[in-house]
C-alpha positions as CSV (number, residue, x, y, z in Angstrom):
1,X,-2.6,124.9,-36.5
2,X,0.3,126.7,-38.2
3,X,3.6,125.1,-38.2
4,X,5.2,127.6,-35.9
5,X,2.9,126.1,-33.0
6,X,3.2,122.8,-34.1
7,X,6.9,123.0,-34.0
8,X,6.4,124.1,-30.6
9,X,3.8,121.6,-29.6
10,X,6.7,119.2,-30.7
11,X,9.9,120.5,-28.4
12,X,7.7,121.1,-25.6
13,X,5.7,117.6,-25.5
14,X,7.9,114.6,-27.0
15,X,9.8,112.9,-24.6
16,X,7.0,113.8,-21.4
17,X,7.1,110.2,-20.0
18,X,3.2,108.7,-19.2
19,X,2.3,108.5,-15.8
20,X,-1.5,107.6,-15.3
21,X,-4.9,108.1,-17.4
22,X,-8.2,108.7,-15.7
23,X,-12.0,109.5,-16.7
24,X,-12.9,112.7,-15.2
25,X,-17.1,113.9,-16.0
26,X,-17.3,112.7,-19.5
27,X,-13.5,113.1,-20.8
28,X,-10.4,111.3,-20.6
29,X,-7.5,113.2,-18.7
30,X,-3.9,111.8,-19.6
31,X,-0.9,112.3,-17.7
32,X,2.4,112.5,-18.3
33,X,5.8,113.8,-16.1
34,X,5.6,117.5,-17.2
35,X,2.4,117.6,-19.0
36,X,-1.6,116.8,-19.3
37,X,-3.2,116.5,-21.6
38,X,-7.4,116.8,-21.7
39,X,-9.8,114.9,-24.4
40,X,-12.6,116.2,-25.7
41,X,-13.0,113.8,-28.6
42,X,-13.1,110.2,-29.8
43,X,-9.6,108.2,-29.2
44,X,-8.1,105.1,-29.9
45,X,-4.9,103.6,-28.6
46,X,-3.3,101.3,-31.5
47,X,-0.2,98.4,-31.1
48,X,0.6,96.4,-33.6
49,X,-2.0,97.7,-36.0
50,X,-4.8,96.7,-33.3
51,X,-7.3,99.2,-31.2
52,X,-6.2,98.5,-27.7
53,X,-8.3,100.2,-26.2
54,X,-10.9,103.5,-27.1
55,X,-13.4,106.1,-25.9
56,X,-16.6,104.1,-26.9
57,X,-15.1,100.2,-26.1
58,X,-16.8,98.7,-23.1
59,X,-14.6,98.8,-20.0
60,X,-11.6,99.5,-22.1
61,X,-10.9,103.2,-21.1
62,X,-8.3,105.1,-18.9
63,X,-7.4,101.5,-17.2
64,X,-6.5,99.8,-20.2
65,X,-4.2,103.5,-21.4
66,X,-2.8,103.2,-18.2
67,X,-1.8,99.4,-18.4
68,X,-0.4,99.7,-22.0
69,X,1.3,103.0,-22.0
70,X,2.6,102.8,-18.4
71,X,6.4,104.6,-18.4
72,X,6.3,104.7,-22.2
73,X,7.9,108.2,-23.6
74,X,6.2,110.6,-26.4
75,X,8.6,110.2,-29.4
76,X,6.2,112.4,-31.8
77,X,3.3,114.5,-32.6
78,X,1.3,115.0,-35.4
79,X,-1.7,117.0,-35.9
80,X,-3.3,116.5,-39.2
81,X,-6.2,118.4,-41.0
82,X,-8.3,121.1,-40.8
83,X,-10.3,119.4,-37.3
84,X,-6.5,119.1,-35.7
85,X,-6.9,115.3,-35.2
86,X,-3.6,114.5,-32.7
87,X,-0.9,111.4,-33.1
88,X,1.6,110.8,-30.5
89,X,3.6,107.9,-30.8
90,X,5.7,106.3,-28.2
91,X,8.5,104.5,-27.8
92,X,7.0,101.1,-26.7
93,X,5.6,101.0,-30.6
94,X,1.9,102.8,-29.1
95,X,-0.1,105.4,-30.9
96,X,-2.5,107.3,-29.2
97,X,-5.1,108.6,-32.0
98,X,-7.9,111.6,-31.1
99,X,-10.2,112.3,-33.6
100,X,-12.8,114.9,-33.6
101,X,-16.3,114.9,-32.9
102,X,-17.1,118.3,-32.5
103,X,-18.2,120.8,-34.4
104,X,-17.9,124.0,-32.8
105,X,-15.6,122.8,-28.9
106,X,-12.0,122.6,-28.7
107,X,-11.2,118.6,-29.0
108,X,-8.3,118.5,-26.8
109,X,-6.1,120.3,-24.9
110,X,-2.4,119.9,-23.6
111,X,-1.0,121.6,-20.7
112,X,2.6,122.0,-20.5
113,X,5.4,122.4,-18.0
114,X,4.1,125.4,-15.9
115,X,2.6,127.8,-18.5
116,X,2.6,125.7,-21.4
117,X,-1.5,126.1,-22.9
118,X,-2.1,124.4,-26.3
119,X,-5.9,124.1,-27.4
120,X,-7.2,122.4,-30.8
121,X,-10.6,122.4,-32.0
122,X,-11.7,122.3,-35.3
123,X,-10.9,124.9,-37.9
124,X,-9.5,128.4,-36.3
125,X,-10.1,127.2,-33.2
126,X,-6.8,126.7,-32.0
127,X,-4.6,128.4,-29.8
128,X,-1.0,128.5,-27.9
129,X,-0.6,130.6,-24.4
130,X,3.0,130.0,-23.1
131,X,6.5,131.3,-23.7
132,X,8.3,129.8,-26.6
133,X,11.1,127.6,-26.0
């Protein structure tokens, strides 16, 4: 991802406020006042330098986002690497962590606003569809 999208990854997510997280057909769908965002790949959610919660703990999924992350703003992105592995941090201290685990399928994606599109996948496989800000 180049930093031109990044940067506007960054003005157009941080501050969305978390709303709910649910499992929807395999992935986990996360959402947030003005945004959604879709994962594809392996997460954790980390407090105090402990996994909270994760795509492959027993019963701790969506429910356990939800209970730790409930009303808590974004307060940055990061997106690291060549697979576009995503960090948003919060202002309750949380850190939601996605890692891929694909090799050829977009890992996540984060809908924003009304026509805000970002898709991340590993290598070139990334995209923005939106107006910039």
């Amino acid at each position: 991802m180049n930093e031109e999208t990044l940067q506007e990854l960054r003005v157009q997510f941080v501050g969305s406020t978390f709303q709910e997280a649910s499992d929807q057909d395999g992935l986990t769908v996360i959402y947030f006042n003005d945004a959604r965002l879709s994962i594809y790949a392996m997460w954790r959610l980390v407090i105090d330098g402990r996994i909270m919660a994760s795509s492959v703990c027993d019963g701790k999924t969506s429910r356990e986002v939800g209970a730790y992350l409930q009303g808590a703003a974004v307060t940055s992105v990061t997106v690291q690497g060549r697979f576009h592995d995503l960090e948003c941090h919060f202002d309750n201290g949380a850190s939601l962590q996605l890692f891929a685990s694909s090799t050829g399928y977009e890992h996540w994606n984060l809908h924003v606003g009304e026509y805000g599109l970002f898709i991340a996948g590993p290598d070139s496989l990334w995209s923005y569809f939106g107006p910039a800000t």
